[in-house]
C-alpha positions in Angstrom: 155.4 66.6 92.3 156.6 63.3 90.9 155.8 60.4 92.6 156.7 57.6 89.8 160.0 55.7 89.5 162.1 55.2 86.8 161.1 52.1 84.7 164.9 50.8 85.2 164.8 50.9 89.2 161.5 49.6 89.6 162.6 46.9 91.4 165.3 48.8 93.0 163.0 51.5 94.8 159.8 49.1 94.8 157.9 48.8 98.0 156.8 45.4 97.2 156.1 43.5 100.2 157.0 39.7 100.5 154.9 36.7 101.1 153.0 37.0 104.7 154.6 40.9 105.5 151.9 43.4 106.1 152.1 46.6 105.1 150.6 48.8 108.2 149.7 52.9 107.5 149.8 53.7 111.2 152.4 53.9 113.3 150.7 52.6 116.2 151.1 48.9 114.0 154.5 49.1 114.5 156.2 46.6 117.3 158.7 47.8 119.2 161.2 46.1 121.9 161.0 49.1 123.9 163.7 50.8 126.6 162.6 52.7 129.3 159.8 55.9 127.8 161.6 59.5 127.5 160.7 62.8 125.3 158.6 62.3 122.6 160.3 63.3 119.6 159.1 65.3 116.4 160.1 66.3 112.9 159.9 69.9 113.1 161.2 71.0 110.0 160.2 69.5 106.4 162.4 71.0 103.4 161.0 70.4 99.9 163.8 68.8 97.3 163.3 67.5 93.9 161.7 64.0 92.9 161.6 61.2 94.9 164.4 61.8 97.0 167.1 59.1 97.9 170.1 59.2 99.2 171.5 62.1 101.9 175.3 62.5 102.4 177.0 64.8 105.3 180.0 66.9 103.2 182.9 68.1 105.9 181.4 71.6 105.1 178.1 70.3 106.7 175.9 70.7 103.6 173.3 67.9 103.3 173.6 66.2 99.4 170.1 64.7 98.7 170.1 62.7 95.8 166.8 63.0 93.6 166.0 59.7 91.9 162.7 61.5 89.8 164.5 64.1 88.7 168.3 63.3 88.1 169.8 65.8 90.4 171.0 66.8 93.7 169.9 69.1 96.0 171.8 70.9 98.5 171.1 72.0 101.9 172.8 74.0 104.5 172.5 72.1 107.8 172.7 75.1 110.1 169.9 77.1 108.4 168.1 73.9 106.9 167.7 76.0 103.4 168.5 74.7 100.1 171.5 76.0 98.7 170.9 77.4 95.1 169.5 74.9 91.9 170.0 71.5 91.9 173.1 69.7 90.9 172.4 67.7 87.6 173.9 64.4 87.6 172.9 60.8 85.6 169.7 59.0 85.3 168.0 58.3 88.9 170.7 58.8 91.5 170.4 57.2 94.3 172.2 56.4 97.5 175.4 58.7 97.7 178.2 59.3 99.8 181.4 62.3 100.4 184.8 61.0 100.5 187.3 62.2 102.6 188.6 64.3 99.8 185.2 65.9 100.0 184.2 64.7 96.8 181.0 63.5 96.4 179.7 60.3 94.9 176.7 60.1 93.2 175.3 56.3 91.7 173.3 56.6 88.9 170.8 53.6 89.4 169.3 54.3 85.5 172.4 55.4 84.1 175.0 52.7 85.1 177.4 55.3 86.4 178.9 57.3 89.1 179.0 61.1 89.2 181.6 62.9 91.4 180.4 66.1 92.8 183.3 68.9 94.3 180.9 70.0 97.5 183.1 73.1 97.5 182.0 74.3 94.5 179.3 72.5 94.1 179.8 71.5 90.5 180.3 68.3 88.9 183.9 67.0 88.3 185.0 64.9 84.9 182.8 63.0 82.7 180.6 60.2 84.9 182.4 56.6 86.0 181.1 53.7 84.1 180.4 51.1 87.2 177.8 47.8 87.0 174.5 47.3 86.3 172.0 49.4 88.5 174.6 51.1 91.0 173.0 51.7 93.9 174.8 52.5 97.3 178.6 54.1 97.5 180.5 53.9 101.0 183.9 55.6 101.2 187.0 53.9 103.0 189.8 56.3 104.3 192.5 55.3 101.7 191.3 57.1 99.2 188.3 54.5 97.4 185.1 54.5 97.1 183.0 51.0 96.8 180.1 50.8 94.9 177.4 48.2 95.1 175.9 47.1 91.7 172.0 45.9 92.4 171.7 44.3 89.3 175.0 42.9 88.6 175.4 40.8 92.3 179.2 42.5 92.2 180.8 45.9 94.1 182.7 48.3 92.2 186.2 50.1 93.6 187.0 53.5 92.6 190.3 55.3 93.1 189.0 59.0 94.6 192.6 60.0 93.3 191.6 59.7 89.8 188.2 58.6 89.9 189.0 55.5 87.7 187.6 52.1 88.5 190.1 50.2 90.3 190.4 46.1 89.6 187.8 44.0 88.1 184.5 43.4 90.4 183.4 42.3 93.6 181.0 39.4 93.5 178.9 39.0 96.0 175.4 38.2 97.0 172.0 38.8 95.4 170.8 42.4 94.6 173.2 44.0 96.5 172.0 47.7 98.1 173.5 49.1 101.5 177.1 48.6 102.4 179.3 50.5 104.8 183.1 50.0 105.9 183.4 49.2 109.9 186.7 50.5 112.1 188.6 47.4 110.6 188.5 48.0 107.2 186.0 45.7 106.2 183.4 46.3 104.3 179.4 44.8 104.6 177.2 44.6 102.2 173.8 44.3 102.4 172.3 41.5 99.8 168.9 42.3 99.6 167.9 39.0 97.5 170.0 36.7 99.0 169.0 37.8 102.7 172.5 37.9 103.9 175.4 40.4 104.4 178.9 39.9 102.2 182.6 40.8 104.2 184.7 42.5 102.0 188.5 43.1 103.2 189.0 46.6 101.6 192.8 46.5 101.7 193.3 43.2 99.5 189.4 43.3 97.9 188.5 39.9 98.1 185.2 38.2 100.2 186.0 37.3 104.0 184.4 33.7 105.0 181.0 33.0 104.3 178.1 35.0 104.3 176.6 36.1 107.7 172.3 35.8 107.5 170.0 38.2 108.3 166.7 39.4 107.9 164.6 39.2 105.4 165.6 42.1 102.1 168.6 43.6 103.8 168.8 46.6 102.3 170.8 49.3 104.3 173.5 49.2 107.0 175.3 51.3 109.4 178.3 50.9 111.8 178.1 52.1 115.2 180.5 53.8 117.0 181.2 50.3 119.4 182.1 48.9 115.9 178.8 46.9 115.4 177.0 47.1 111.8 173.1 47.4 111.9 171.7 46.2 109.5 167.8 47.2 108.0 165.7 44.1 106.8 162.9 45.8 105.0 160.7 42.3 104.5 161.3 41.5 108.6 160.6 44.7 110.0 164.1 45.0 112.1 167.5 45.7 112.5 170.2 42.8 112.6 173.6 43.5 114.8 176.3 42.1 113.6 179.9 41.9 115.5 182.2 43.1 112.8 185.4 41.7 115.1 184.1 37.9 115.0 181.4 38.9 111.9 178.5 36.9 114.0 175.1 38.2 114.6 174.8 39.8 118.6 171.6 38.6 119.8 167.9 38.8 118.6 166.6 41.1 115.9 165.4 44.5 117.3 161.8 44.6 116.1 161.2 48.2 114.2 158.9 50.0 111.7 157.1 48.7 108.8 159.6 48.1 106.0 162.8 50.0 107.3 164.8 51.2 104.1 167.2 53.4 105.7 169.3 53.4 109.2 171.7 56.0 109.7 173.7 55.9 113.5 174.5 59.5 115.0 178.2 60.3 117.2 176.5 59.8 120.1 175.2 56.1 118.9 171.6 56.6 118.8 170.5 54.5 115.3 167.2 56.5 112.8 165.6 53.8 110.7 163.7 54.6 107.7 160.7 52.9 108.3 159.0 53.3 104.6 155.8 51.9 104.7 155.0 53.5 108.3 155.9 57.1 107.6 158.3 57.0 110.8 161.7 57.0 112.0 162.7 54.3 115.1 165.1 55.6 117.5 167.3 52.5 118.9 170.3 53.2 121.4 172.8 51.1 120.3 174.3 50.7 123.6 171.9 48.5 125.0 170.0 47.4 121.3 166.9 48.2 122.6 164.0 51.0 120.9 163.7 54.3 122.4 160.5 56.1 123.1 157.8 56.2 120.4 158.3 56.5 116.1 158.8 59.5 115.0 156.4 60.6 111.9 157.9 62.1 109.3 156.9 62.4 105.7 155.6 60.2 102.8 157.3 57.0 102.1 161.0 57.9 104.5 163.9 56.1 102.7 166.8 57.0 103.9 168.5 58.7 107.2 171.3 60.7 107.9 172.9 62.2 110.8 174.7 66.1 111.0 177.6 66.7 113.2 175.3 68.9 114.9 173.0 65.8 115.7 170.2 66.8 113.7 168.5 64.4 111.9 167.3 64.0 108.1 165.4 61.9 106.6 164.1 61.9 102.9 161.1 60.8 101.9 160.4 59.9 98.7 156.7 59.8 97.9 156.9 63.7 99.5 159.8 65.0 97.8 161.1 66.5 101.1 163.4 66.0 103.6 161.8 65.7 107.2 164.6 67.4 109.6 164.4 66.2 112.9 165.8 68.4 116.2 165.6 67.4 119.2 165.1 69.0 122.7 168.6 71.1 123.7 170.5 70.2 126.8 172.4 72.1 129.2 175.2 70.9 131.2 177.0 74.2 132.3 177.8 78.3 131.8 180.8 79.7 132.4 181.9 82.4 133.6 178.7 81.6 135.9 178.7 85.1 137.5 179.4 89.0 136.2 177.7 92.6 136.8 174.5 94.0 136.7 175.2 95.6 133.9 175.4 93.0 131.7 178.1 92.6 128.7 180.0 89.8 130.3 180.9 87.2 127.2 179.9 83.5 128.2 179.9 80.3 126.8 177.2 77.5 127.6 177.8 74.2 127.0 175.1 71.3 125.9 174.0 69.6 123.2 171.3 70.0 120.5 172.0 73.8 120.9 171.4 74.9 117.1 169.3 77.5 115.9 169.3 78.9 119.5 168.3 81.8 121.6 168.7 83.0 124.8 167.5 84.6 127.8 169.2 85.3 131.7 166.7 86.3 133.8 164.0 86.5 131.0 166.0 88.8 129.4 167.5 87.9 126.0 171.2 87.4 125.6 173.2 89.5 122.2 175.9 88.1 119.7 174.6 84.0 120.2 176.4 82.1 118.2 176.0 78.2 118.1 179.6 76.2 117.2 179.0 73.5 114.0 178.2 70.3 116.2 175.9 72.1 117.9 177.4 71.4 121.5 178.3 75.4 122.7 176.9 78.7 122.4 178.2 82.2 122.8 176.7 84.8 124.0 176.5 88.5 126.0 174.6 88.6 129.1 171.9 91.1 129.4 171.3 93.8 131.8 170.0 91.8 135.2 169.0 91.9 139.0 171.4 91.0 141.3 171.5 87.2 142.5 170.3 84.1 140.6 169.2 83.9 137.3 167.6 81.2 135.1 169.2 80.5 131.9 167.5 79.6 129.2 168.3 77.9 125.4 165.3 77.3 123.2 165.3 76.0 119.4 163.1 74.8 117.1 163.1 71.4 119.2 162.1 72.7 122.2 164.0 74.6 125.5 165.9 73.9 128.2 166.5 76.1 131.4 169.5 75.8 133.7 167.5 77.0 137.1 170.1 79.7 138.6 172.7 78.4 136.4 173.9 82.7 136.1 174.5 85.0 138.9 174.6 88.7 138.8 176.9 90.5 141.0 177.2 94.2 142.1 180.0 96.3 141.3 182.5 97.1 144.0 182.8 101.4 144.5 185.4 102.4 146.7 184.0 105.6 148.7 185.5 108.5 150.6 184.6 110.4 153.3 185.3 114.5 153.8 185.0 116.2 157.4 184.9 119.7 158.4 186.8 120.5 161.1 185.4 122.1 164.2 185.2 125.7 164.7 185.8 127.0 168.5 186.8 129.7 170.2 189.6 128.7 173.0 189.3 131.4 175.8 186.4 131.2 176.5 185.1 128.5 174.6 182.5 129.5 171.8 180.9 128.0 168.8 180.8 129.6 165.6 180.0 126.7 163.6 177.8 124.3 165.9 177.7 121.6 163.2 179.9 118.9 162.7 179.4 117.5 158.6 180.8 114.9 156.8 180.2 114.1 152.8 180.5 110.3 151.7 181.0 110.5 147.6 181.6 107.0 145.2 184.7 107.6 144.0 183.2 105.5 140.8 180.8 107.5 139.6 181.9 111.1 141.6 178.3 111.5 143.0 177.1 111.9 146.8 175.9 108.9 148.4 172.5 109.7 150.1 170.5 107.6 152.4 173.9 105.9 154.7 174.9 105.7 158.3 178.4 107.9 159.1 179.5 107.6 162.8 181.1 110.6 164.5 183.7 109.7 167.6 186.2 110.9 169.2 188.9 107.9 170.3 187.1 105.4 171.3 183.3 107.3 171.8 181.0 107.4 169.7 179.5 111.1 169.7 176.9 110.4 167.5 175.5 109.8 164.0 173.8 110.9 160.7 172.5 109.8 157.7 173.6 111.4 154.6 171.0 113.5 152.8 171.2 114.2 148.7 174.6 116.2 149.0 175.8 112.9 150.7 176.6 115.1 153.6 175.7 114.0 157.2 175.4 116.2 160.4 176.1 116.0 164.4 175.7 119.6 166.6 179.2 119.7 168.4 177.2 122.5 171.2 177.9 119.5 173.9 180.8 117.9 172.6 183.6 120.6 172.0 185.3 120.4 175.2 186.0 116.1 174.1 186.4 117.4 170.8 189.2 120.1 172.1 191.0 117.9 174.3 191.4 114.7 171.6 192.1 117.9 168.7 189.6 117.1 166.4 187.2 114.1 165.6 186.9 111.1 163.4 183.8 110.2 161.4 183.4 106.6 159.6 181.3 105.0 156.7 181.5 100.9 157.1 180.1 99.9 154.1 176.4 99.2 151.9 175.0 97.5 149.1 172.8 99.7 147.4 170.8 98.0 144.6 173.2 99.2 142.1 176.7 98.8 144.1 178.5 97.8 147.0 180.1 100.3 148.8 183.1 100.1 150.6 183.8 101.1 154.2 185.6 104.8 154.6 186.8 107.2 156.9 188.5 110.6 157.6 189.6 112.5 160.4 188.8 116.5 160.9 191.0 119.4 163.2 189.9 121.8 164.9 189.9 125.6 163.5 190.3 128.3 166.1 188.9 131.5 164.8 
């Protein structure tokens, strides 16, 4: 494994700390202004790429493109199964932080090589010769009208690129000192991170020219990220924090949010939860960007994190580039609701639960595991076929590889409904004088579901409104009453009535029957 850096991007990638900053190895250095404590979170998954990994970029197919600055290509990974998706992707000297386009192109800066390559992510081959851009590209951010903007580190200027032709549009940007992280806000603009100038540049992407003055930040801004409320955050490796920046009025929105040691990357997730890279900690800081404040404790991930990004299906990556891996971070599945919440016994009923952080799956009804899950791409709904169950309440369960969650009765299992009916064997007599040739009255309940004799249930026998008697059904499902005593009610009424009102068994319920019988004069 290579852990050097390219001569030409020494100062680029470099680590070196400024005047004063300490450079802590253990998380439990880091300062946090912390919300309210909740799940402790952890990187379960840690996927090995090729040198000193960079850059990560989301493609609309999902695939994760992790740029390799050591060894000048780009890997590919498949967010749903978090495997690398066959060899590398060569592209120019020491590539680092990329980005797709909405065309689905993707945009590789070539710190050592001065140029871009473009990258089709659905062939996963390199398109055209590379661009020629500034000296020491480092970060690409992609606007929706078709252009890409490239910051040039060593040059103080950003590059535009037409995505139509991939040509360089107009001469460059210039901006602040060692330019690094920029990213395009809801407006159009775009802010760029000046890392040696410790200050952010407003571009207005639709006419390319600077907006007002520079807005300070930390100290070596090196990465941002907009927010879904439209703020940027921006990650000042030599201070330790994140900088919010209003990008309606471009002012700063209160104090700096105190994070991990050196914080490369920051990366902010559809649900607005930010990930900083926090480089010389080995850790990722959670902050919820709705109230600004840290959540819970760092996260450790691998050696030297320098970059984040976020999947659709909120996972989170991070690379780290003294490991050569990419640390994958899941966290625990939520459950808000199954529907349809009810079917039979038997199992086989199609549901869908709904949640989030569902990917990579399983589960169980009633301890029992559910067939045919499948997880949607954002990772917020499953679907699946119950299993065989007990009737009433049953748990279900989701667990993946960042942790389980159990809706307590959230599936009930119902019995079937079998209609029944009732036979009856008319009574035998002789009129004058009255005999009995048959001194049994019988009745046979069947379920008229499965054509088999009911055993084990009540029937009444009654003539009008009298109850004569009853019996319980044996294995024919045939119940018994003598008529000795009873013919001459039996005689005068011309025959008797028998009735069935109904069980649940613990495979059915039954419905109520009934049936009326003659009389048969030998």
């Amino acid at each position: 494994m290579n852990t050097s850096l390219h001569s030409t991007t020494q100062e680029l990638l470099g680590t070196a700390a400024l005047p004063g900053q300490l450079r802590p190895t253990a998380d439990a250095n880091d300062v946090h202004r912390t919300a309210a404590p909740v799940h402790t979170f952890l990187a379960v998954t840690s996927i090995p790429v090729g040198n000193n990994p960079v850059g990560l970029a989301i493609a609309p197919n999902n695939n994760l493109y992790v740029a390799n600055s050591g060894s000048a290509n780009v890997s590919v990974i498949d967010t749903t199964t978090d495997a690398v998706i066959g060899g590398p992707i060569g592209v120019g000297g020491t590539p680092v932080w990329l980005t797709v386009a909405p065309n689905g192109n993707a945009y590789v800066p070539n710190s050592g090589s001065n140029t871009v390559s473009v990258i089709d992510t659905t062939t996963n081959t390199v398109v055209g010769g590379p661009i020629a851009v500034g000296n020491q590209p480092a970060v690409v951010a992609a606007v929706p009208g078709g252009r890409v903007y490239v910051t040039n580190f060593a040059a103080n200027t950003v590059t535009v690129i037409d995505t139509t032709t991939n040509t360089v549009v107009g001469g460059p940007i210039a901006v602040g000192a060692q330019p690094v992280g920029i990213a395009v806000a809801p407006n159009g603009n775009a802010y760029v991170c000046n890392r040696g100038s410790n200050n952010v540049t407003v571009i207005n992407t639709a006419t390319n020219t600077v907006v007002g003055a520079p807005i300070p930040v930390g100290a070596q801004p090196n990465f941002v990220a907009i927010a879904p409320n439209g703020n940027a955050y921006v990650a000042n490796i030599g201070s330790n924090s994140v900088t919010v920046i209003n990008t309606i009025s471009n002012t700063v929105v209160g104090a700096a949010i105190p994070v991990g040691n050196q914080p490369w990357g920051i990366a902010v997730g559809a649900d607005g939860m930010a990930y900083t890279a926090n480089r010389a900690a080995n850790s990722v800081t959670v902050i919820d960007t709705a109230t600004n404040t840290v959540v819970g404790a760092p996260i450790p991930v691998g050696a030297g994190p320098i970059a984040v990004a976020v999947a659709v299906n909120n996972k989170v990556y991070v690379s780290n580039i003294n490991a050569s891996s990419v640390s994958v971070i899941q966290f625990d599945p939520t459950i808000t609701g199954i529907s349809p919440n009810q079917g039979p016994i038997a199992g086989g009923t199609p549901v869908t639960i709904t949640g989030t952080n569902l990917t990579g799956a399983t589960v169980t009804i009633g301890g029992n595991p559910a067939t045919g899950v499948t997880v949607n791409s954002t990772g917020t709904q499953i679907t699946a076929i119950t299993p065989p169950g007990v009737a009433g309440p049953a748990d279900v369960t989701v667990t993946t590889p960042g942790g389980s969650a159990t809706l307590v009765g959230g599936f009930t299992y119902v019995l079937p409904v079998h209609a029944t009916s009732l036979t009856a064997t008319p009574a035998l007599s002789k009129l004058f004088p009255p005999h009995v040739y048959f001194p049994y009255l019988t009745a046979t309940l069947t379920d008229q579901v499965t054509g088999l004799p009911v055993p084990g249930q009540t029937i009444v026998f009654h003539v009008g409104g009298n109850i004569m008697g009853t019996g319980i059904t044996d294995a024919q499902g045939t119940a018994r009453l003598n008529e000795t005593l009873l013919l001459s009610l039996i005689l005068a009424n011309g025959g008797y009535d028998v009735s069935f009102a109904g069980a649940t068994t613990p495979t059915a319920i039954l419905s109520p029957s009934s049936a009326h019988a003659g009389v048969i004069e030998p």
